[in-house]
N, C-alpha and C positions, 0 to 999 in steps of 0.2 A: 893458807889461802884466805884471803878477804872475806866477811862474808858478802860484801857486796860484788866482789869480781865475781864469783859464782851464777849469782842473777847475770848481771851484765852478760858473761858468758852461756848462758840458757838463752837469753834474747837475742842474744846472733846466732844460736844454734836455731832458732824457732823463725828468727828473719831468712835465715838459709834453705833451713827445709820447704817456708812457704814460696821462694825464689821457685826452687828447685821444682816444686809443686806445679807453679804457674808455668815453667818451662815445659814441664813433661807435655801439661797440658795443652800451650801451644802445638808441641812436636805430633800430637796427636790430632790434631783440628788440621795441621797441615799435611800432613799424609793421609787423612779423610780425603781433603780436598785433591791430592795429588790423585789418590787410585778414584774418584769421579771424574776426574780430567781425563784418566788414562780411557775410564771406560768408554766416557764419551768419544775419544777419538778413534778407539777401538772402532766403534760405530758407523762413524764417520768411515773408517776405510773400508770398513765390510760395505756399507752401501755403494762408493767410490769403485771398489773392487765389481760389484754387479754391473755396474753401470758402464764399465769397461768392460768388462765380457760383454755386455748386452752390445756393443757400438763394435765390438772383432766380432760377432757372431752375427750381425746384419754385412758388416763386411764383407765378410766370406757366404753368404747370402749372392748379394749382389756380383762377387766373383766370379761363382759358379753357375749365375744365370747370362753373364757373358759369354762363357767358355763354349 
């Protein structure tokens, strides 16, 4: 072997790994960002969710003061 292919090939193993580096760490900033989407919408439905009981429970309110 060369001894300069050796270098040459350290430098693409070290341009790889920091590739590889930056990738993980995007993959990680965007699944942060996914499970705070999640949670937020989580949220979103549970209060959506009361709010729709609260509107069938004046419903049947008003029903059973007709009847």
């Amino acid at each position: 072997m060369v001894p300069g292919m050796f270098e040459q090939e350290l430098a693409q193993l070290e341009e790889r790994v920091q590739r590889l580096m930056a990738a993980y760490q995007q993959a990680r900033l965007e699944r942060r960002r996914a499970l705070q989407e999640r949670d937020r919408l989580l949220a979103i439905n549970a209060e959506l969710r009361k709010r729709i009981e609260g509107v069938i429970e004046r419903i049947r309110t008003l029903e059973e003061q007709d009847t």
